[in-house]
Kinemage of the C-alpha trace (Angstrom):
@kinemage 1
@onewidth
@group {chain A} dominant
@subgroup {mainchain}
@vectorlist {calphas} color= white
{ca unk a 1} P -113.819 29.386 -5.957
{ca unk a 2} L -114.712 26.014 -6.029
{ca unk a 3} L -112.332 24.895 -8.910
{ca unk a 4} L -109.361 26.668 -7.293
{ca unk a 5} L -110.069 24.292 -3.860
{ca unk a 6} L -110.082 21.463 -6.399
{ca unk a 7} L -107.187 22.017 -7.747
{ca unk a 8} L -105.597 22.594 -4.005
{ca unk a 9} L -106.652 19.326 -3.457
{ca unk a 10} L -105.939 17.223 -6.371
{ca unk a 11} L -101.943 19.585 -6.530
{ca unk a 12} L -101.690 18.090 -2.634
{ca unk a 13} L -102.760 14.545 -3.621
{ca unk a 14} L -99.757 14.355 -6.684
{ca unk a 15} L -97.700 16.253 -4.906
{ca unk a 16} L -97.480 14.056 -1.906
{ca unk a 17} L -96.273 11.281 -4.260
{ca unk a 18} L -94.074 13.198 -5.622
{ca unk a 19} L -92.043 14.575 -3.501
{ca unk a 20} L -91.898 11.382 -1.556
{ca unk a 21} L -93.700 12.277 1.490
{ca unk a 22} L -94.730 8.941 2.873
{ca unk a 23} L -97.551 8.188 6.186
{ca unk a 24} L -95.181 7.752 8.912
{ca unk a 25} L -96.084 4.801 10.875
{ca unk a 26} L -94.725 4.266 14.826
{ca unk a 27} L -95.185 0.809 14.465
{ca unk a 28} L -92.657 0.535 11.982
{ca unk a 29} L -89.905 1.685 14.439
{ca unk a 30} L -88.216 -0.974 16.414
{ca unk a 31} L -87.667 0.940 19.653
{ca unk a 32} L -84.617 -1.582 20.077
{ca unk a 33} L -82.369 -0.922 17.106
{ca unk a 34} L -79.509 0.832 17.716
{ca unk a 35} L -78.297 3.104 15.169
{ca unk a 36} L -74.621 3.091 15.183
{ca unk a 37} L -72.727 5.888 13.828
{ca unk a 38} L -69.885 3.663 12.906
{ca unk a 39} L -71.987 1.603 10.279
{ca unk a 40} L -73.564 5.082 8.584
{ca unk a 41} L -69.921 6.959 8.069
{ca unk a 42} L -66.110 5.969 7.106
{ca unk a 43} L -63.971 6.763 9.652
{ca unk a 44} L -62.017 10.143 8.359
{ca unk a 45} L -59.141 9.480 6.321
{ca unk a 46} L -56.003 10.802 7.831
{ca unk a 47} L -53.375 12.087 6.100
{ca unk a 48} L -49.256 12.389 6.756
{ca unk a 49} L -48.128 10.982 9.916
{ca unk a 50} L -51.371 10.927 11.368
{ca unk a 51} L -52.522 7.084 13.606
{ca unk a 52} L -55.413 5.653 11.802
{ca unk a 53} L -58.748 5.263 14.054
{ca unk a 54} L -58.388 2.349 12.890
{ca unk a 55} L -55.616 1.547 15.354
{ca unk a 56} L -57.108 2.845 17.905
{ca unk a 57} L -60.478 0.620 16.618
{ca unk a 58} L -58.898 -2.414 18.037
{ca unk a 59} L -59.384 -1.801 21.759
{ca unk a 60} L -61.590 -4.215 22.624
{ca unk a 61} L -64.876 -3.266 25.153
{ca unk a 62} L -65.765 -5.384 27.406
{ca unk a 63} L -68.192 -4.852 30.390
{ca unk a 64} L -67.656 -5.504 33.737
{ca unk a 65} L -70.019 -5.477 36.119
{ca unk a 66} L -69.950 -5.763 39.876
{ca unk a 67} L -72.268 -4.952 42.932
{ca unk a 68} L -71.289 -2.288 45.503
{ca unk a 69} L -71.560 -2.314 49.136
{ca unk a 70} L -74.903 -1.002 48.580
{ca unk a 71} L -76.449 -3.794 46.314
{ca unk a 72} L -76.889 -1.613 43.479
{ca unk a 73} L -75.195 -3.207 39.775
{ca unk a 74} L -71.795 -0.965 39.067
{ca unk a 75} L -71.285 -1.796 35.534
{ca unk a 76} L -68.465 0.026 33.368
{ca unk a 77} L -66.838 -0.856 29.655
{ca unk a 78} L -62.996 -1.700 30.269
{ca unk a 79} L -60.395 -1.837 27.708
{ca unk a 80} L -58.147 -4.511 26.586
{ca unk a 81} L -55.527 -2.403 24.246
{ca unk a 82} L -54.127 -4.144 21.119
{ca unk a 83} L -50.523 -4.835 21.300
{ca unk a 84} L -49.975 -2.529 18.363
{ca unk a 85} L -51.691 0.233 19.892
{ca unk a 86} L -49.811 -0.117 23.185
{ca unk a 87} L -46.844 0.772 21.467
{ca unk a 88} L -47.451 4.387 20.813
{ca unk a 89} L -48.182 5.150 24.546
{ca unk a 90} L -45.897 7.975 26.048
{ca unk a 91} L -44.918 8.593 22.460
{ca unk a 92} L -45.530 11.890 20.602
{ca unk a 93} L -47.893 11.375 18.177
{ca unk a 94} L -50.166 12.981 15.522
{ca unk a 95} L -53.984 13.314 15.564
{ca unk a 96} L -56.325 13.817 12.609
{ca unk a 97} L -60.119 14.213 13.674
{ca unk a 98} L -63.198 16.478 14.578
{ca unk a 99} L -63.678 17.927 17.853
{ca unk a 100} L -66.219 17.735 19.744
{ca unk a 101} L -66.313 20.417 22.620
{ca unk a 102} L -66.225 20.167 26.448
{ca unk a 103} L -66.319 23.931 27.488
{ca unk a 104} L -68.547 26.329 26.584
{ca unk a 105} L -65.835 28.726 24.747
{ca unk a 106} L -64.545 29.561 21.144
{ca unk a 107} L -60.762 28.051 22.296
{ca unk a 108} L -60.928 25.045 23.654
{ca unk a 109} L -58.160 23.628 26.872
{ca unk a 110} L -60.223 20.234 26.881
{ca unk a 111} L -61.899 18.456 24.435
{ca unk a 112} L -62.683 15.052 22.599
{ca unk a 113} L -61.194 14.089 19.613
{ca unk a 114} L -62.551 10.982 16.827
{ca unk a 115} L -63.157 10.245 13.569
{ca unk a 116} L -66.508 10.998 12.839
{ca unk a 117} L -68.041 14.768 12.712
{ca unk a 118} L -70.780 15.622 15.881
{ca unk a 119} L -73.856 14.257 15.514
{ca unk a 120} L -75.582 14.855 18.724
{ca unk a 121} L -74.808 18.202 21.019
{ca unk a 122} L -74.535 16.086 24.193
{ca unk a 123} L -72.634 13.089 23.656
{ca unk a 124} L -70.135 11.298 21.022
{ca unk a 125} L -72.213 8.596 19.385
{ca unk a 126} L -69.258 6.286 19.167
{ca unk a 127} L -67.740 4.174 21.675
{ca unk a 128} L -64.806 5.094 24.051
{ca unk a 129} L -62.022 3.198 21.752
{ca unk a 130} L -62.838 5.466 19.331
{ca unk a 131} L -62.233 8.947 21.076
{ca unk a 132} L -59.305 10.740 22.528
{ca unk a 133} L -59.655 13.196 25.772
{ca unk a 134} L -57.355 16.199 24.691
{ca unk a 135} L -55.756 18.206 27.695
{ca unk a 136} L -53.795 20.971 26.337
{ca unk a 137} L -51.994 23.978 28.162
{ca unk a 138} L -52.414 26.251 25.012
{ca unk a 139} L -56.266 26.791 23.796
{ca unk a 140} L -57.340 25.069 20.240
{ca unk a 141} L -60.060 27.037 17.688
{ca unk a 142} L -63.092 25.468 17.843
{ca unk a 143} L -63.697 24.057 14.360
{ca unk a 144} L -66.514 21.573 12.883
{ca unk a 145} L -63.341 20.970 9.961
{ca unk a 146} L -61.207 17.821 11.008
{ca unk a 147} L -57.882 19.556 12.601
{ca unk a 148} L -54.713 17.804 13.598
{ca unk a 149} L -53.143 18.187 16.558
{ca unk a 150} L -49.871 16.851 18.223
{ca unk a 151} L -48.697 15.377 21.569
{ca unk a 152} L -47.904 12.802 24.050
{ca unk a 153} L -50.341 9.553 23.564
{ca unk a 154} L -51.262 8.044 27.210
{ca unk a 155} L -52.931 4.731 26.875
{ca unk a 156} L -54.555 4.496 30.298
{ca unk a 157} L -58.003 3.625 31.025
{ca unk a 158} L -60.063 6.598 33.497
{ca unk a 159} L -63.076 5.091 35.190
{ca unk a 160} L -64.404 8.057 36.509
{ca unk a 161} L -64.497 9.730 32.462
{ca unk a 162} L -64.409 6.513 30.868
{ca unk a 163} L -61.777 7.338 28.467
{ca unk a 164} L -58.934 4.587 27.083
{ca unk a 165} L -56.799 7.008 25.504
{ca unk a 166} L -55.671 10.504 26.349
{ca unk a 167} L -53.917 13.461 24.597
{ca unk a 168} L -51.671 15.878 26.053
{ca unk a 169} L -49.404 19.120 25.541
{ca unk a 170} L -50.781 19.640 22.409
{ca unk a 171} L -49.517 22.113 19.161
{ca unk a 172} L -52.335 22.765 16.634
């Protein structure tokens, strides 16, 4: 009995090593790094006609903050739209990315759209140049696969949803 409890012990002690299971220390965490998405993942590569995210990766955000009639701080991230993006709006265009769900349904009427797959149930972990707002009359499949979809591009900044870019009347 009291080899087999050695053995327990010194198979845990090796083992440890290993497998690479380190003592996690909280003072190694600095509670202010951000972990951006962007810097982990490539942007999907689209294919055909599709824009590259990298177009749309030129909007510039910048912050503007005011005070309302209240005194509290109202603070929102604007866009200022590259020329070359500005081109496409009111255009139909083609759209290669993952979804990322706004109803709670299999077929989705409303949705977000960017390059990077979900990461987080609640919220896209990119910023707002970097996701469409889809509005379509005909419901899309739910899929964690990149789709591509097809419509009319409005480049038009929403500050109640905080979207810069905005897809609509869709074909899948």
């Amino acid at each position: 009995m009291n080899l087999r409890f050695l053995f327990i012990i010194v198979f845990t002690f090796f083992c440890n090593k290993a497998f690479g299971f380190e003592k996690f220390n909280l003072n190694d965490i600095d509670p202010y790094e951000n972990i951006i998405v962007e810097d982990m993942f490539e942007p999907l590569k689209v294919t055909g006609d599709a824009l590259p995210w990298q177009l749309f990766g030129k909007t510039k955000e910048v912050e503007d903050c005011t005070i309302d009639k209240d005194g509290f701080d109202y603070c929102l991230i604007k866009p200022i739209y590259d020329d070359k993006i500005k081109k496409y709006n009111g255009e139909t265009v083609t759209i290669m990315g993952y979804m990322f769900p706004l109803e709670e349904s299999e077929k989705q009427r409303k949705f977000l759209i960017g390059p990077y797959p979900l990461s987080c149930p609640f919220h896209y972990h990119v910023g707002p140049s970097q996701v469409i707002e889809i509005k379509s009359d005909n419901p899309v499949d739910f899929s964690f696969d990149p789709i591509t979809i097809k419509g009319k591009l409005k480049i038009k900044f929403n500050e109640e949803t905080g979207s810069f870019f905005y897809l609509e009347t869709i074909k899948s």
